[in-house]
N, C-alpha and C positions, 0 to 999 in steps of 0.2 A: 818750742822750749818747754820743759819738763818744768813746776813749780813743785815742791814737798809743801801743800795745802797745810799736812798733818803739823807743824810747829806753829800755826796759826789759830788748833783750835781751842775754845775758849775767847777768844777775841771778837768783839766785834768786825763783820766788816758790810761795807753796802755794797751794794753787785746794781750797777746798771746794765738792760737788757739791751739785749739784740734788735728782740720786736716786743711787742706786746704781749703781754703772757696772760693778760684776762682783765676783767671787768671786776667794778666793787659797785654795788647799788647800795645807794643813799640812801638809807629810810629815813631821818628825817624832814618831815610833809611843809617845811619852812623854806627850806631849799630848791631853787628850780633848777637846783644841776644833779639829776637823779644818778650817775653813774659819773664814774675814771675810768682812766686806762692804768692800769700799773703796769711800768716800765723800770722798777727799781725796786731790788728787797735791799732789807736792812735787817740784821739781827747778830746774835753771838754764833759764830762758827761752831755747832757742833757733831759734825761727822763727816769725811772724809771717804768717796769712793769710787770706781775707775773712770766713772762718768759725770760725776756730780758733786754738788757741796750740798748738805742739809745746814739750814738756818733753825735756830733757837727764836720766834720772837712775839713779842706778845700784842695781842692786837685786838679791840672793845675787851679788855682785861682778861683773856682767855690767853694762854700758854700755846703756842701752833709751832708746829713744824716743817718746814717747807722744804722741798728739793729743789732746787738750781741747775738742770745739765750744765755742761761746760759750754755745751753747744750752741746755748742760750745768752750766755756771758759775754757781755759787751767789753765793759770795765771794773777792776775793783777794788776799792777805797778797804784799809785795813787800816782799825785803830786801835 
């Protein structure tokens, strides 16, 4: 099934993953759980393309941009 992404963007949505798409290390030295697994993005939908969604989202106060394939895409919450 074909979705049109494109009248969704602007909108938040969350994307749970497939698999695991990478690792975040903790640096704070207070913590004994040094790293996660991210298996979920979340941000504002902005861009649309034959393969993929780019995310808007902001993360320790910096502005990022993230690709998504579709390939990768488990599930997607749109709010």
């Amino acid at each position: 099934m074909q979705m049109d992404w494109n009248k969704y963007v602007g909108r938040t949505i969350n994307i749970t993953m497939v698999e695991n798409y990478g690792i975040v290390y903790n640096t704070q030295k207070n913590n004994d759980q040094p790293f996660y697994e991210i298996v979920f993005k979340t941000g504002k939908l902005d861009n649309v393309f034959d393969d993929g969604l780019l995310l808007e989202a902001v993360r320790e106060k910096q502005l990022m941009l993230v690709y998504v394939p579709f390939t990768s895409i488990k599930c997607v919450e749109i709010f």
